[in-house]
N, C-alpha and C positions, 0 to 999 in steps of 0.2 A: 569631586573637586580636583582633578587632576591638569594642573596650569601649567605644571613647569616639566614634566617628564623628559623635556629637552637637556634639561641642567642636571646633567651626571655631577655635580661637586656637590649641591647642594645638600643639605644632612634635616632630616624630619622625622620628628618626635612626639609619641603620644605619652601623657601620664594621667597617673590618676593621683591631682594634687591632694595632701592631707590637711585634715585642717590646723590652725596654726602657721601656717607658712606662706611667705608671702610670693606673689607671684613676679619672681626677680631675682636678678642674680646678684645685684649690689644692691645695699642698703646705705643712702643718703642722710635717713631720717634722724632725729636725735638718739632715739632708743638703739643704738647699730649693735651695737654686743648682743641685745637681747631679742630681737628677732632671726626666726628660722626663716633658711632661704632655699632658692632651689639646689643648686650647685650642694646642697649637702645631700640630697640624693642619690646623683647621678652623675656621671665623669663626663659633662657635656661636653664638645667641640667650645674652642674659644669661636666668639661670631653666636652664638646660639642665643635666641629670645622668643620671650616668651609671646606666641597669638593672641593679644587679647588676657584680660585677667580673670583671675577668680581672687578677691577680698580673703584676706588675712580670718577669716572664719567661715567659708565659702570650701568646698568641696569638690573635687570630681575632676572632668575631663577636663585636659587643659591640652594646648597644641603647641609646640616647638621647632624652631626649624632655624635655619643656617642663613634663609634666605630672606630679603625684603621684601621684596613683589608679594613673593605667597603671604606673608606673613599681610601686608596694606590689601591685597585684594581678599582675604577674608574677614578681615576688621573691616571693611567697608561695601563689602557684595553683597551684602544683603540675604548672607547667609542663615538658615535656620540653627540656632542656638534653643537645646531642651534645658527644661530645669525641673529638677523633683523637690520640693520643696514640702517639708515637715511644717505645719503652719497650728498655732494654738486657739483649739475650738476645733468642734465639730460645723467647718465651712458647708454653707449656705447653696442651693443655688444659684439664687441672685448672686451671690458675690462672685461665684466663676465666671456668670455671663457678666458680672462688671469689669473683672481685669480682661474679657476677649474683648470688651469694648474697648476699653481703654480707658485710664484712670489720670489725675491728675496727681503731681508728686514734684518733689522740689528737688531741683537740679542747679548748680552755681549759685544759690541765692534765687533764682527766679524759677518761676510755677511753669511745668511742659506736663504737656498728655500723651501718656504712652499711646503706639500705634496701636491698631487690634491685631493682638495675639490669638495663639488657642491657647486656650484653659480647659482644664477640664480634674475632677475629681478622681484618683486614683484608686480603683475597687479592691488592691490586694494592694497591703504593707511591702512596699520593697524591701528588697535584702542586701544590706550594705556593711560593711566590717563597724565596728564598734566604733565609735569617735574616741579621741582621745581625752574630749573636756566630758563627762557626760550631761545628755540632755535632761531635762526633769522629767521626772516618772508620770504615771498615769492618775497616781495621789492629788496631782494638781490639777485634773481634771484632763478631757479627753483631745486629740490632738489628729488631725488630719490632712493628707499628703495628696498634694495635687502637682499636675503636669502644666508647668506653662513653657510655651517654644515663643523665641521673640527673633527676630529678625535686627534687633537693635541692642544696644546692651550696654547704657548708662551705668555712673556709677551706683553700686547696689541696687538696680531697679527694681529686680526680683520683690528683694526683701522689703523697697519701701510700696511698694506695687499691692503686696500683701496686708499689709501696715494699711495702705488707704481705703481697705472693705474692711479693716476690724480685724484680719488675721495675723499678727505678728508671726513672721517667720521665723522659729526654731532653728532648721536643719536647712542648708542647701546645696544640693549636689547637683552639677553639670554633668546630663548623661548624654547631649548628642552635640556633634558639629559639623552639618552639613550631614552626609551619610558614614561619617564613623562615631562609632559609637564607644562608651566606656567597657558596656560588658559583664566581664567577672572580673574584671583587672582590682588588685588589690591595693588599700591605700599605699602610697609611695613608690609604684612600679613603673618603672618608666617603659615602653617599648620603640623601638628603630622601625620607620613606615620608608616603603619605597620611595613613596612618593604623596602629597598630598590633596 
């Protein structure tokens, strides 16, 4: 993804958002006192926003930068966006070939079908730091973690995408964007990228 290496001022930022926190540096909404933001993080540059979001109970890679272009040309390029996703029940076949297919889910008020993604069924538990809210235990029955990568990335489509085969999504964490990746990176870490 490297668009702008021409533009020495520019400033680019990876983090690994936690959950709770919203993807923004100002908060408009009614609740302003009571939500966590980013700037409590990290000593951003003024100019700095956020690529794209990850929902206020959403997880993971998030991308930051100084500039507009990179920031509009990867919200709209058609870049691959991964997502690990903790979903309740033990998911199906059929249901992973339905979200590669594409599923119907409601967006503005009106019904859209997601494109075809890959999906696919995660054979080892990943390993990711502790959330802060905890998720429910295995007492409520069994719970498993699949990979979907979209190319598009609607409000929470993830988790309503999951929701439309019967698996409500638990946990979700954004591990790729384009070819970087989260890693080991620990919640709330930010790291400075040369370039994007």
């Amino acid at each position: 993804m490297k668009i702008n290496a021409e533009d020495t001022d520019q400033r680019h930022f990876m983090m690994y958002k936690p959950y709770g926190y919203l993807s923004q540096f100002v908060n408009n909404g009614q609740k302003q006192n009571s939500k966590k933001l980013l700037g409590e993080l990290h000593d951003f540059p003024s100019g700095t926003m956020a690529i794209g979001r990850l929902d206020e109970k959403s997880e993971g890679l998030l991308l930051l930068t100084t500039d507009g272009k990179t920031s509009n040309h990867i919200c709209s390029g058609g870049i691959e966006k991964e997502y690990y996703a903790q979903v309740d029940g033990d998911i199906t076949n059929e249901a992973i070939k339905t979200l590669g297919l594409g599923v119907e889910i409601g967006f503005d008020g009106k019904k859209y079908t997601t494109s075809p993604c890959k999906a696919s069924v995660l054979k080892t538990i990943p390993e990711f730091p502790e959330r802060s809210r905890k998720i429910r235990d295995d007492r409520h029955g069994p719970t498993s973690w699949v990979s979907i990568t979209l190319k598009e990335g609607k409000f929470r489509q993830v988790r309503k995408m999951t929701s439309a085969v019967g698996y409500p999504t638990l946990r979700l964490i954004r591990v790729r964007v384009g070819n970087i990746h989260l890693g080991d990176m620990r919640a709330g870490t930010v790291r400075e990228l040369d370039t994007l």
